[in-house]
C-alpha positions in Angstrom: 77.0 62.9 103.5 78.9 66.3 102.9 76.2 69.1 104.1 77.8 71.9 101.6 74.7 73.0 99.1 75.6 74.5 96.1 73.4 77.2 96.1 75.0 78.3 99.7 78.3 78.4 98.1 77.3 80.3 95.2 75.8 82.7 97.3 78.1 82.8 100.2 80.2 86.4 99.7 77.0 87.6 98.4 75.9 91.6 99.3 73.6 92.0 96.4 70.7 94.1 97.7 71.7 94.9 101.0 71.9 98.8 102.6 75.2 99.9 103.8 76.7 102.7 105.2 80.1 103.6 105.3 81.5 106.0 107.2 84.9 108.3 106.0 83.9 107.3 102.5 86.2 110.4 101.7 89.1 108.6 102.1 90.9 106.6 100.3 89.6 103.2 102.3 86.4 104.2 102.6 85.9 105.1 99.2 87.8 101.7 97.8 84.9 100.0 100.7 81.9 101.8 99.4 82.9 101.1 95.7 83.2 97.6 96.0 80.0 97.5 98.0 78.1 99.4 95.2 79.8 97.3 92.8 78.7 93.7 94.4 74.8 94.8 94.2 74.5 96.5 98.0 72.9 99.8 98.2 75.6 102.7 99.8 75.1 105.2 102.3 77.9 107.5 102.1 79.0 109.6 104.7 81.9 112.1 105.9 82.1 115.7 107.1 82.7 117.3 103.8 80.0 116.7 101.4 81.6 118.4 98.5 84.0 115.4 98.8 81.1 112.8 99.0 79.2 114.1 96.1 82.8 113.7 93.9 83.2 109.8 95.3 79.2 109.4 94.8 79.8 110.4 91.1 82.4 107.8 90.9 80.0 105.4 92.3 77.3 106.0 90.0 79.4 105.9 86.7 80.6 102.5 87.8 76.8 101.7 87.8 76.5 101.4 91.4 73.3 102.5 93.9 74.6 105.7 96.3 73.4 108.4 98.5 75.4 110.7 100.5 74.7 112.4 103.7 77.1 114.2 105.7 78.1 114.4 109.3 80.4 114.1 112.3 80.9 110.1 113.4 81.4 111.7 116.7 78.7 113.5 117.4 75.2 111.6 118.4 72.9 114.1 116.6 74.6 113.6 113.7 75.3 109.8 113.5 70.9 109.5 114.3 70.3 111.5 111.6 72.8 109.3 109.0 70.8 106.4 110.1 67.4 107.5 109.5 68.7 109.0 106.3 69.5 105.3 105.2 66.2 103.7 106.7 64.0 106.4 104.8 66.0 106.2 101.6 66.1 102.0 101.4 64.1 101.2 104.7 66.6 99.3 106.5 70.5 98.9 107.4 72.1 95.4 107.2 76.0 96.5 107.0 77.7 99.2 108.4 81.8 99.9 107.9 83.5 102.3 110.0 86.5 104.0 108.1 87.2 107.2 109.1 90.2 108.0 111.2 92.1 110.7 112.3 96.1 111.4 113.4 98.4 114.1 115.2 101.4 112.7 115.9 103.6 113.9 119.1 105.3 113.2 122.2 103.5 112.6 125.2 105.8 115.7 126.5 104.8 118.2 124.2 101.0 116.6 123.3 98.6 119.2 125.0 95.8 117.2 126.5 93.0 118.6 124.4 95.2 117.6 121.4 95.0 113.6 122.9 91.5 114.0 123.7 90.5 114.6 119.8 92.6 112.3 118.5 90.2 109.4 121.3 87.1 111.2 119.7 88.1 110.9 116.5 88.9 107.6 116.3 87.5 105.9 119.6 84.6 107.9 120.7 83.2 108.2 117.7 83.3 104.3 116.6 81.0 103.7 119.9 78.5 106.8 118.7 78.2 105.4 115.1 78.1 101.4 115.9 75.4 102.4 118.5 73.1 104.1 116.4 73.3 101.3 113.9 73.2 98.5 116.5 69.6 100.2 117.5 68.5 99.9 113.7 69.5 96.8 113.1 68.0 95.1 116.6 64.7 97.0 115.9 64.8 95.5 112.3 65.6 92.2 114.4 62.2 92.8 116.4 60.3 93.9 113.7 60.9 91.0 111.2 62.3 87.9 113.5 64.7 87.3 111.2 68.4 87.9 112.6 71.2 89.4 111.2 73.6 92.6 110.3 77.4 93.1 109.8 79.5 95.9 111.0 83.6 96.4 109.5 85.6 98.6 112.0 88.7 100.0 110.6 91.3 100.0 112.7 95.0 99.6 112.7 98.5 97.4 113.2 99.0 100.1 115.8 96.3 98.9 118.0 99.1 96.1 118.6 102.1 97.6 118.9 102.9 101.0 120.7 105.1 103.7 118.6 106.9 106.9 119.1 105.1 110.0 119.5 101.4 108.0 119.1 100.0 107.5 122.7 96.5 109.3 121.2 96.4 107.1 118.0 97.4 103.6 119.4 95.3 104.1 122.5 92.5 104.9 120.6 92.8 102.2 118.1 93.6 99.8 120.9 90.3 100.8 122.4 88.4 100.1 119.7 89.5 96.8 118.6 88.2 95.9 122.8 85.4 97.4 121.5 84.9 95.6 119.0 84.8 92.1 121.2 82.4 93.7 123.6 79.9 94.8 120.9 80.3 91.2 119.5 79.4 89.7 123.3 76.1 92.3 122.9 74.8 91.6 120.0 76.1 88.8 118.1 74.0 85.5 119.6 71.0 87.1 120.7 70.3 89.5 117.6 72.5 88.1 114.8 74.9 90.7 114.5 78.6 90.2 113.6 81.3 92.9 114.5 84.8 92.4 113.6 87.5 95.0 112.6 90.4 94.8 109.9 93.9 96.0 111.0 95.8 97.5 108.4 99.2 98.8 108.1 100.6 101.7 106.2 98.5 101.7 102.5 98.8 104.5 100.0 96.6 107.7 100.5 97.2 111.7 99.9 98.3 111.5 103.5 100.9 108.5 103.2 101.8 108.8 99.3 105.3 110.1 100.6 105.9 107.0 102.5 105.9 104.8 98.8 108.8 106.4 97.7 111.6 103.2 96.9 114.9 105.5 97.7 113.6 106.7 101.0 114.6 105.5 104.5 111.0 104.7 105.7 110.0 102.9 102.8 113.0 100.5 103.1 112.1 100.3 107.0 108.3 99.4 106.8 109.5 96.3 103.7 111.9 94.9 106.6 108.8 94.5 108.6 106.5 93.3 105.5 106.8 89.7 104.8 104.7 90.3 101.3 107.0 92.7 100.2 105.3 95.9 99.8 103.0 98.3 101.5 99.4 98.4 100.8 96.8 99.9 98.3 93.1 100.3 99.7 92.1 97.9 97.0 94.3 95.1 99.4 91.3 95.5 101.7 88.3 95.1 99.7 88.5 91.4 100.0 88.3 91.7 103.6 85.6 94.0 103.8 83.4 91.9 101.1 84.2 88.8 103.2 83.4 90.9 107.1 80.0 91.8 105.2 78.8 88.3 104.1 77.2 85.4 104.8 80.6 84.1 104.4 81.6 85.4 107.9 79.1 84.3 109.8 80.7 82.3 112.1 83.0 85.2 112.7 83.0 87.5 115.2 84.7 89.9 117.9 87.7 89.5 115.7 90.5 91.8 115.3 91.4 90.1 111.5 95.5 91.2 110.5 95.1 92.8 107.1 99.1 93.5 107.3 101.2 91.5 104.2 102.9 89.8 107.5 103.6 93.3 109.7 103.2 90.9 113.2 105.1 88.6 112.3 108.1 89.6 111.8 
């Protein structure tokens, strides 16, 4: 007898109702992340340190019909990231799914690279990742206690260059590399005792105000990064929606401490 219920399937990328909070929702991942959220049903929590910028994506949100609040903060700093979660629990009373996408970049060589410089670049992206995934992970294990009923998902972005070192990025690649190890430890914490999946997507270059220059079809770097893309192009943010939906799900459930390629091929090759 095949144990697959129909219902099960029907239901099994399903977000609808659940609270979420995505972090960076400025950018242009985050935002893509927290619109498709809003638009499978979930309630958003949006969150960056420019809320001007959050209030502009919220209105996005909420003329595509989707649920939204905004609060800003620093991912980094504890005071902040406590106060972003007990924004979400008063506004909806709970947090089921929490996506880390914000990020930040300086490029140099390890010659010129004053420490302090390094050391931002390892709060920004490393540091910070730890503050805000243990603030949620408290939430969601007290929800845990509370109810009996197990479960939570949390979506780290991270990056290709987690994997592979690069010129003139000892701050970014460490960091990322650190928090894709992170990633596995938190899913050895809290994923058979308390239900909660954490898994990270690893991009590669996709298009954003930062990158747009890269897309250009004459230039050199363009024609470099489709010799190590196997799909043929580089990425838009919507390329990682699926991913995110799928991380956020019932259909991941038997997922986690994954560091998921979301590349068109970039290891590969």
């Amino acid at each position: 007898m095949i144990n697959v219920q129909k219902d099960f399937v029907q239901n099994l990328f399903s977000i609808k109702d659940k609270v979420a909070i995505v972090t960076g929702a400025t950018g242009a991942l985050g935002g893509a992340i927290a619109m498709a959220y809003a638009m499978s049903g979930a309630k958003v929590v949006i969150t960056g340190r420019n809320a001007q910028k959050l209030a502009v994506v919220a209105d996005q949100i909420k003329g595509e019909g989707g649920e939204v609040s905004i609060v800003a903060g620093d991912p980094s700093c504890k005071e902040d990231v406590a106060n972003i979660v007990k924004f979400a629990v008063d506004t909806y009373g709970e947090v089921n799914i929490l996506a880390v996408s914000h990020g930040y970049n300086k490029p140099q060589n390890i010659l010129d690279q004053p420490v302090e410089d390094w050391q931002y670049i390892m709060d920004a992206d490393c540091k910070s990742v730890y503050v805000v995934t243990k603030a949620v992970a408290h939430q969601m294990v007290k929800q845990v206690e509370e109810t009996g009923i197990k479960g939570g998902k949390m979506v780290v972005v991270t990056s290709q260059r987690s994997k592979r070192g690069m010129a003139n990025y000892t701050g970014y690649c460490t960091s990322k590399g650190g928090a894709d190890l992170m990633v596995s430890c938190l899913a050895c914490d809290l994923s058979a005792k308390y239900g909660i999946n954490v898994n990270s997507i690893c991009p590669t270059v996709f298009r954003s105000e930062l990158t747009e220059w890269m897309f250009d079809p004459e230039s050199a770097v363009y024609k470099n990064f489709l010799n190590r893309e196997p799909v043929g192009r580089l990425a838009e943010p919507s390329d990682f929606v699926g991913y995110s939906l799928f991380l956020s799900s019932s259909a991941s459930d038997f997922i986690t401490g994954a560091n998921c390629d979301c590349s068109g091929g970039y290891l590969v090759v």
